[in-house]
C-alpha positions as CSV (number, residue, x, y, z in Angstrom):
1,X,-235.9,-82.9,-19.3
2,X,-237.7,-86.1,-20.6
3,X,-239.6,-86.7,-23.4
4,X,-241.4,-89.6,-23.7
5,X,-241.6,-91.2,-27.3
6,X,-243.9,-94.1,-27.7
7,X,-243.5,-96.6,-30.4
8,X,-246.2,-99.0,-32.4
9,X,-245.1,-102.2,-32.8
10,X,-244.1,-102.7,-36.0
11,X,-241.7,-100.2,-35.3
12,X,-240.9,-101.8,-31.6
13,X,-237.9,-104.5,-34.0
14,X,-235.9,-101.4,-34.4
15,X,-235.8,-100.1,-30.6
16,X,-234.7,-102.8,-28.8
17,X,-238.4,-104.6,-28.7
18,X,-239.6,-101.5,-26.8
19,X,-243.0,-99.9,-26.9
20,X,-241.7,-96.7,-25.4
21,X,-238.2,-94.8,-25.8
22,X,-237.4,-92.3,-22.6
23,X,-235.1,-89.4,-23.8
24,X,-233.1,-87.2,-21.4
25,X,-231.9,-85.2,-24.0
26,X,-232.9,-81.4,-24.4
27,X,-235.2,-81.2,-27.3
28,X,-237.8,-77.9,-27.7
29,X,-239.0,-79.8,-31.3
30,X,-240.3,-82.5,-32.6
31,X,-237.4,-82.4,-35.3
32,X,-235.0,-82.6,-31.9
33,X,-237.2,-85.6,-30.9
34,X,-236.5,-87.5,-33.7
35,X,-232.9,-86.5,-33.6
36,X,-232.5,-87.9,-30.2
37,X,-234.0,-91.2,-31.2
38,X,-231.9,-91.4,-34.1
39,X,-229.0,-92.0,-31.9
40,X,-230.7,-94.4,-29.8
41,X,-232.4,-96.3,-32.2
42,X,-231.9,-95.4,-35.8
43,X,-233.8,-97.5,-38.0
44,X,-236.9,-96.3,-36.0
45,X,-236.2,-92.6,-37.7
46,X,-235.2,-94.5,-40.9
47,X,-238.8,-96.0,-41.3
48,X,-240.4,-91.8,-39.6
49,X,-238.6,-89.6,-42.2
50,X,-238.3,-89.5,-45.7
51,X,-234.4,-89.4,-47.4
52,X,-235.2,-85.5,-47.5
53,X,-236.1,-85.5,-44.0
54,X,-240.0,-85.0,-43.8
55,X,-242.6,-87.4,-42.4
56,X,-243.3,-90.2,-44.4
57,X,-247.2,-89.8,-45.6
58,X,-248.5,-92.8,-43.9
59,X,-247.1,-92.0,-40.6
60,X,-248.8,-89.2,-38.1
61,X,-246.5,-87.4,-35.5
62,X,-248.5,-86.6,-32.2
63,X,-247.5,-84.5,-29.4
64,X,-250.2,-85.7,-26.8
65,X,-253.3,-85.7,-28.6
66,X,-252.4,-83.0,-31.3
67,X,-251.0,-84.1,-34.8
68,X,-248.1,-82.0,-35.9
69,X,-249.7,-81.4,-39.0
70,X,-251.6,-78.7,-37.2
71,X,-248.6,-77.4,-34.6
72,X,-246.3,-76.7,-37.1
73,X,-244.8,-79.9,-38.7
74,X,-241.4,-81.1,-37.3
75,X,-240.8,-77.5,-35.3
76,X,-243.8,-78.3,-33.4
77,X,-242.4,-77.2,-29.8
78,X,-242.0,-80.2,-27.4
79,X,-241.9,-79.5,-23.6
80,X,-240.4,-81.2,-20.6
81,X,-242.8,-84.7,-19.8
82,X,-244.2,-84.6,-23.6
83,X,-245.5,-87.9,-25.2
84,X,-244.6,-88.4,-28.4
85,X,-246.6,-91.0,-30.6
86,X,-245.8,-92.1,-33.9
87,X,-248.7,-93.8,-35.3
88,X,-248.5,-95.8,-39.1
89,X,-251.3,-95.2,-41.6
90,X,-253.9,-98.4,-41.3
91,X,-255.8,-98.9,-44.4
92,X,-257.8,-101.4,-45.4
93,X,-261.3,-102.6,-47.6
């Protein structure tokens, strides 16, 4: 299985400099995702999830296209050749 987790760039410092992660671990949820990444590249999770483990609110989860606001939060189900994107609230006036 390989999920595919891809990275903005000011989170890119805390992966090794890269834009996308590949993870060959089995994951069925977005929860498993993060999990995985944590033990490739922890201070990318650190800066995802809050110290009581939801999504920080100015970060959005996608699974392709879908935000997992509306597939069920961090049990959104993941399949085999997902793309995960983690995307930081822009703001601005």
């Amino acid at each position: 299985m390989s999920i595919t987790v891809e990275l903005p760039t000011a989170l890119q410092p805390y992966a090794s400099a890269r834009n996308v992660v590949e993870l060959a671990d089995p994951c069925e949820t977005v929860a498993d995702v993060l999990d995985a990444l944590s033990a490739q590249c922890p201070g990318v999770v650190d800066r995802v999830l809050t110290e009581q483990g939801g999504v920080r609110e100015h970060v959005t989860v996608f699974v392709g296209e879908e935000s997992i606001r509306y597939l069920g939060g961090l049990a959104a189900a993941v399949a085999d050749g997902d793309t995960i994107v983690i995307v930081p609230a822009v703001s601005g006036g």
